[in-house]
N, C-alpha and C positions, 0 to 999 in steps of 0.2 A: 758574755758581752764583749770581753776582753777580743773574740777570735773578728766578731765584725769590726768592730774596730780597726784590726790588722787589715782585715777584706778593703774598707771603707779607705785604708791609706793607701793600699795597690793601687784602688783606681783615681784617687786624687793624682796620687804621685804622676798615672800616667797622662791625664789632664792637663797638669803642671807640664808635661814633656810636650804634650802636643803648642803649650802656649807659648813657653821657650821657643822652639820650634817656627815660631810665627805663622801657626797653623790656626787658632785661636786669638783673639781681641781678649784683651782683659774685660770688658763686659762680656761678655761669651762664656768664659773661663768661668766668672762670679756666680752667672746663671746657671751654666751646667753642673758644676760643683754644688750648688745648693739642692738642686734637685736630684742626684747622685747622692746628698749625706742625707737625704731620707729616703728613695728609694731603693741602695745597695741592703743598707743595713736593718730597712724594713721589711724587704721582702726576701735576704737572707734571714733574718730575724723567725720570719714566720716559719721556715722551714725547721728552725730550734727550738722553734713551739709545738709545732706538729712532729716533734722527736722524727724530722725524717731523714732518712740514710746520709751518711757523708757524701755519697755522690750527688744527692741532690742539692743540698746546700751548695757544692761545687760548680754545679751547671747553672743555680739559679745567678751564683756573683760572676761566673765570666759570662756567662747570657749580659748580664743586666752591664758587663764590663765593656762588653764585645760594642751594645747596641752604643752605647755613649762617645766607645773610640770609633766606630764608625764613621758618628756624626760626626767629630770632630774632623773625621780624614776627609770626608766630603766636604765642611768648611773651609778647610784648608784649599782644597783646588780650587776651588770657587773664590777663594780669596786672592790666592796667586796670579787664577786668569783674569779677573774683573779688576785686580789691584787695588779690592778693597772688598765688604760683606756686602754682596751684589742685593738690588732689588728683584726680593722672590718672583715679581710675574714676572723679571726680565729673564730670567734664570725656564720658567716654566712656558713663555711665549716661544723659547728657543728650545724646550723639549717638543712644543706640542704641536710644532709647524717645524720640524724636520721631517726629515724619511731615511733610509738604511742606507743611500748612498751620500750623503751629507752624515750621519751618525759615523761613519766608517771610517769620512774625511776626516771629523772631529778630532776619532781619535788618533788617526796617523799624524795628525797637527801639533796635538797635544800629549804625544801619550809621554815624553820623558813628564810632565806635570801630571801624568794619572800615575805615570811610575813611582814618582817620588811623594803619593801620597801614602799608595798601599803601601809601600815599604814601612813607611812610617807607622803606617795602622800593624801593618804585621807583626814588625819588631817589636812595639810596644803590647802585643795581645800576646806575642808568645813569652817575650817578659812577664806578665804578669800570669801566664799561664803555669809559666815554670815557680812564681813564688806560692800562686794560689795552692798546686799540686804540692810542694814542699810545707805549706802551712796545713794541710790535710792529713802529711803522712806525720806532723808533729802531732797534732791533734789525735790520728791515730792510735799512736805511740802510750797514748796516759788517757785515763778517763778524765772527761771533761766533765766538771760539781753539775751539778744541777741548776735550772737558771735560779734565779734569787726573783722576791715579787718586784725588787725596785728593777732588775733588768727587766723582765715580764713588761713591767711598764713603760719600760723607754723603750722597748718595741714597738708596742700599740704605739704610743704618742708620736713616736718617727714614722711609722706605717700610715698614722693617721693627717699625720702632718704631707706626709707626702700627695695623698689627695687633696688634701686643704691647701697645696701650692696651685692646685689648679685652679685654682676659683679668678683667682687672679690671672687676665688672660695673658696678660706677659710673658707669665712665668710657663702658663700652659702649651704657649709656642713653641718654651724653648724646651720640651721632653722630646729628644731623639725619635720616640713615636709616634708624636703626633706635630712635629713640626712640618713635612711634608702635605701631610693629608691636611691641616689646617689651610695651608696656603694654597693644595690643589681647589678645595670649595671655596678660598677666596677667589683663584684665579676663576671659576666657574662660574663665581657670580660676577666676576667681573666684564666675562663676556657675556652672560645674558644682560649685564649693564649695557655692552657695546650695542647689540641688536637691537634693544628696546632706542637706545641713540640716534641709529641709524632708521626705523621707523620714525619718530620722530625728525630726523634731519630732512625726509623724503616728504612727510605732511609740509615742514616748513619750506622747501625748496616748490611747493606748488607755487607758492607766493612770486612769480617772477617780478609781479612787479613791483616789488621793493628794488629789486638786481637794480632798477635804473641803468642799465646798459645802454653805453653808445660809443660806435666805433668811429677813431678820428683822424684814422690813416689814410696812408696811397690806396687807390685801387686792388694793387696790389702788394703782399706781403707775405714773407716768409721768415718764422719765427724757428729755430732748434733749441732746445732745450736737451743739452748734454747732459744727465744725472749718474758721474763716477760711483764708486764704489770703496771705502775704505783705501783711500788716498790720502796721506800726510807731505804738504810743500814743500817741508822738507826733507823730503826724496825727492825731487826737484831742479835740475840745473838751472829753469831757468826762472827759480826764487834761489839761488845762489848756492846749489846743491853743489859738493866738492866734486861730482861724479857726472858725467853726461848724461844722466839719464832720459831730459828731454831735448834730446839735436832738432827734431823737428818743428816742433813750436817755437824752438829757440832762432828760426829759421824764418818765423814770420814772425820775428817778436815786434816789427816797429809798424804791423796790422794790427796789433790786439792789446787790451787793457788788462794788465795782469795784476788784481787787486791784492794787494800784499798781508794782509792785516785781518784775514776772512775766516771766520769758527763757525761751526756745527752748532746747534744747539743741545743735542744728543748725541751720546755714542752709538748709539744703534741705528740699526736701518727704517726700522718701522716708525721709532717714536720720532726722527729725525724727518721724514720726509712728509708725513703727516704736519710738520708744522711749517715744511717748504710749498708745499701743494696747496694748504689749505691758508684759511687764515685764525688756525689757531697757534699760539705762540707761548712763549714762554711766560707772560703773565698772562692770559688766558686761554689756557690748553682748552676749553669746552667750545670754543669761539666755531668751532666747523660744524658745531653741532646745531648754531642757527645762522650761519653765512655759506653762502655758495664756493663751492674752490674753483680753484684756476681752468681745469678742463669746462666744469661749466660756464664759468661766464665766457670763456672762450670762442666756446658752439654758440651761444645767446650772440655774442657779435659777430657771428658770422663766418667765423673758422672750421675749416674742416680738421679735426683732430685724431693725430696719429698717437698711437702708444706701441712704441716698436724695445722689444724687450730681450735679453738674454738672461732675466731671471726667472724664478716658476712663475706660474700662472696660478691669479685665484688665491694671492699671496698671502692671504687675510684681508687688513683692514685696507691695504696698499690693492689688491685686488677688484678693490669696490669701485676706487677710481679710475683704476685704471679701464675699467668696462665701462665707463661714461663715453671714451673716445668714439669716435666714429669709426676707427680701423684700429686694430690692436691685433699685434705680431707678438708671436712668443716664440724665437727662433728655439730655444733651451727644448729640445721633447724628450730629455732626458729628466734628471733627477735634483732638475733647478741650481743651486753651489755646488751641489756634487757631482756635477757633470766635467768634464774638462771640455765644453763648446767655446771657442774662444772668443772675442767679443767680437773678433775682424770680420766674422761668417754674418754681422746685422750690416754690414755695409753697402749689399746688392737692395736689401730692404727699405735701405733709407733712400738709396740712390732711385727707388720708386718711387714713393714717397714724394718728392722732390720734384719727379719728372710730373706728377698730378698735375694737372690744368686749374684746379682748382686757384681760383683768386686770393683766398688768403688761407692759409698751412698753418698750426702750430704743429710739430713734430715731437714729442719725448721719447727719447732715446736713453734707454737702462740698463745701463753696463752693468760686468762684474765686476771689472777694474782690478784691485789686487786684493779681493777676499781671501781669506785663509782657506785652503793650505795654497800659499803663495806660486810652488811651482806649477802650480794644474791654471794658471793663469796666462800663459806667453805659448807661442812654440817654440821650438830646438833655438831657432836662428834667434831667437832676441834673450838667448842664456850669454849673457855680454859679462856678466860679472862672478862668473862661479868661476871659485879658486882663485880671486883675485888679491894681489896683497899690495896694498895702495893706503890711503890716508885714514882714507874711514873707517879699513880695517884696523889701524894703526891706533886709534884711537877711540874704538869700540874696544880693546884689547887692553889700554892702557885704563880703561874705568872698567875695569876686570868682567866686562860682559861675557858669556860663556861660549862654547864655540857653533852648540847647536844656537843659539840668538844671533852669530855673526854668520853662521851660513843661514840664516833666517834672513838678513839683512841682505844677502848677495841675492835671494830668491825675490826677496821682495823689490830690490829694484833691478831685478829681470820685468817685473810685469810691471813697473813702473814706467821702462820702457816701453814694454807693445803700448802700452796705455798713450803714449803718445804718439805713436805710429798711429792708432785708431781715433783719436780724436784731431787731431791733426787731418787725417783725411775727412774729416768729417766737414772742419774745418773749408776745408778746400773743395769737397763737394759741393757745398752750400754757397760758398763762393761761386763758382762753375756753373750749378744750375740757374741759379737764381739772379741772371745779369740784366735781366728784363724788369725787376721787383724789386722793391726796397726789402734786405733780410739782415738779420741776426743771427748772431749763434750766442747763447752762453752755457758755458761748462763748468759746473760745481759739482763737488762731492757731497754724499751724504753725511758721514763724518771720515774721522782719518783711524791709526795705528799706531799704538803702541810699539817699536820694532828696536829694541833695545837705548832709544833715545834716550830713557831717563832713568831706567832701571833695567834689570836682565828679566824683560817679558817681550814676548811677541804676541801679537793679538789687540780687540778692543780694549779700553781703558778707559774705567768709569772719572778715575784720579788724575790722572796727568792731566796736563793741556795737550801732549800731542795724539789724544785721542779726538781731539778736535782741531786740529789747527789746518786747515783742508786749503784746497786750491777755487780760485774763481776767474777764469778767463774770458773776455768777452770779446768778440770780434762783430763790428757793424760795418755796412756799406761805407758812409761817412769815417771815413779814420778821426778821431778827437786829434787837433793839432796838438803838440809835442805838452805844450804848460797845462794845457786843459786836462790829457794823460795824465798825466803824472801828479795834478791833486786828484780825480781820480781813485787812481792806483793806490794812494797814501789814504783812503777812509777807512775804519773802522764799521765792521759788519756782521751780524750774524744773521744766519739762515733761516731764523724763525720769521721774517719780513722780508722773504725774498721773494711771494705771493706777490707783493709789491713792486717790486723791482723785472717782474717778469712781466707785468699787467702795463706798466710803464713800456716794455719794449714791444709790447701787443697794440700799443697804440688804444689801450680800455681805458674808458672814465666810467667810474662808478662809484656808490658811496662808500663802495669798498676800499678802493683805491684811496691811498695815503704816501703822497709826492715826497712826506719829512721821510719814510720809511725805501725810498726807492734810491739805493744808492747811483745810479745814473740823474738824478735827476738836480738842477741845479735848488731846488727847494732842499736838497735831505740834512737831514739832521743827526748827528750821531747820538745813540743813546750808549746806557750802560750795557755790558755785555756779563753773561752771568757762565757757567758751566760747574756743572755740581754741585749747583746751589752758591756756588762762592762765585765772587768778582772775578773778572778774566783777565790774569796779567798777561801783556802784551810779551812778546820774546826779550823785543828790544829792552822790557822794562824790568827784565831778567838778569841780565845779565849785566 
């Protein structure tokens, strides 16, 4: 009994190393350690009941050592990239809607964080390989008594105990073996959830005439709808970034209302635009599942609708809307993120678009903006900041960020830049074509980037605020005089009610429509703003 024992402290100890580590949560640690002191030394145990060979005993505790440090190494990346123990279907939405050239980007993105977790796994398995093997050749060494009835039974009882953790489902998730396959047939059911939704969302959408639609515009009109990509304000120049990175917007800045104050609802792309699009929100995410979204009421009043896109096509749940429009461009015919198509090649697209006869346009236009891996975002000429040693770098340096996070940071506002090169023309397209029509443009992001801002990570971030803290520009025919701007600018807003705020520049009244909710509108009202479930401190209220 004494030799599991020893086994049972190898793999604690290595446990322990991964939680030091910050590769594990002390809840993590408590859970896997519980179910490791009954299945190490139960199912070595059995092998010292069934008197079988030293090598088997040996394979079954680094087996049983191996599966446990594993999981921990893959907690660990998962914890580092999400910057906290990510939501499993967020984690498995993002295996199961990639493909090999996004897989490839991943890991060229990430791999010093795939590096440094195997290592971690390695070191610590061949550590315990080398003591298991030394507690073997001791064992060898002397014959080991015979077991005793009261070991006999603390076998059984930890053996049997160890299935008896599973009854409890908690406990049953967190076995290294079955924690994946559990959450794959959640995530399974959770999209025959989605399907059976969207049947139902399809029976309910017969109902037009609940919609009460009616349009109460000019004749004519023309609406853009810019949707960035993992864009954070501040990478920024002209939210006050230290670095130039937007010259050109900065250039019509006394054209357009730059709302300062403006978060994501989610860090992801999916769960994020689903509650820009539609009118489900952060207190009721089900709400699209019996209200019409924005592309349809859109066509109900009379718009021709574009969805002109540079990401894949058929994107999932984002796919479903986006085939509502009446024209829908997928320039990307590659491999969607992993492509390196740049966003400037949707420009002759929209410039169609535009040129339509049609009487009243909504247009969505869906950049990549700066998704990771940040440099497959710009071409050659907009690499404005690689190698650069200036202030930012000065002080990403001096809060000890690391060097691959600070040439993260120079890549990242490369495409920070084109991003204003492209939306700026966009800008000014819309301007151009549309002098005949009353038109708008606004440009939001879906959420922003983690980019060594708050800690040494690049990428989404479930934790921080600058996983949300995005950009919202608006440019209308009408410039708002100078005071009117600039309260404005100062409201507070998140993107879960920008349905609203878009339906508002559509000129739609419906009982949809909610004037407190549409930050253009002299009715709105600011609400509370949430992310992660906690209150959303403002920057200013930061610091």
């Amino acid at each position: 009994m004494r030799s599991l024992l020893y086994r049972l402290g190898i793999g604690l100890g290595g446990l322990a190393m991964f939680w030091a580590l910050g590769m594990l949560s002390g809840s993590e640690y408590g859970k896997s350690a519980a179910i490791m002191a009954t299945a190490l030394p139960g199912l070595a145990g059995l092998c010292l009941l069934l008197r079988a060979r030293p090598a088997w005993l040996s394979a079954t505790t680094l087996g049983v050592i191996a599966v446990f440090f594993l999981d921990a190494a893959a907690k660990g990346f998962l914890r580092d990239y999400f910057g906290l123990r990510p939501n499993h279907l967020l984690v498995l939405q993002a295996v199961f809607n990639t493909n090999a050239s996004e897989t490839g980007e991943f890991f060229r993105h990430n791999w010093r964080d795939v590096v440094e977790a195997s290592a971690a796994f390695v070191l610590l398995m061949t550590a315990a390989t080398v003591l298991e093997r030394r507690l073997t050749r001791i064992e060898a060494s002397r014959a080991l008594p015979p077991l005793r009835r009261r070991s006999k039974l603390a076998i059984v009882t930890l053996f049997t105990g160890f299935f008896a953790l599973h009854l409890n489902p908690t406990m049953a998730k967190e076995n290294p073996l079955l924690y994946w396959p559990i959450r794959y047939l959640d995530y399974k059911g959770q999209l025959a959830h989605a399907d059976e939704l969207q049947r139902e969302l399809e029976r309910n959408m017969a109902q037009r005439a609940e919609w009460q639609v009616r349009y109460r515009g000019p004749s004519r009109k023309t609406v853009v709808w810019v949707i960035g990509e993992s864009l954070n304000r501040n990478n920024m120049s002209i939210y006050g970034y230290a670095r130039n990175t937007t010259p050109m917007l900065g250039s019509m800045r006394d054209e357009l209302t730059v709302f300062r104050d403006v978060v994501s609802s989610e860090p992801a792309t999916m769960a994020s635009l689903m509650k820009m699009l539609t009118p489900a929100s952060l207190d009721d995410p089900e709400a699209w599942t019996r209200q019409p979204d924005l592309v349809m009421l859109a066509r109900e009043a009379g718009y021709r609708t574009y969805w002109i896109s540079n990401q894949v096509p058929n994107d999932g749940w984002l796919g479903l809307v986006a085939n509502r429009a009446d024209e829908r461009t997928f320039i990307n015919k590659g491999y969607g993120r992993g492509e390196n198509n740049f966003d400037g090649n949707l420009l002759p697209v929209v410039d169609a678009a535009l040129a339509h006869d049609a009487p009243r346009k909504l247009i969505i236009v869906h950049l990549l903006g700066a998704h990771p891996t940040y440099d497959m975002r710009y071409p050659d000429e907009f690499a404005r900041f690689d190698n650069t040693n200036d202030s930012v770098m000065a002080d990403l340096e001096a809060r000890g960020r690391s060097l691959w996070v600070r040439h993260s940071r120079n890549d990242y506002d490369n495409a920070i830049a084109y991003n204003d090169y492209v939306v700026s023309n966009l800008i000014r397209k819309t301007m151009a074509a549309s002098t005949q029509s009353e038109a708008s443009l606004l440009f939001s992001s879906d959420h922003a980037q983690e980019v060594g801002h708050t800690r040494n990570h690049t990428g989404q971030s479930v934790s921080d605020a600058s996983g949300y803290e995005i950009p919202m520009i608006v440019w209308t025919r009408q410039t708002p005089d100078a005071d009117t701007r600039a309260a404005l600018e100062a409201r507070p807003y998140q993107t879960d009610r920008l349905e609203h705020t878009m339906l508002g520049l559509l000129d739609i009244d419906t009982p949809y429509y909610n004037a407190a909710h549409d930050v253009m509108s002299d009715a709105f009202t600011p609400t509370p703003r949430r992310i992660n479930g906690e209150a959303y401190v403002p920057l200013t209220a930061r610091n």
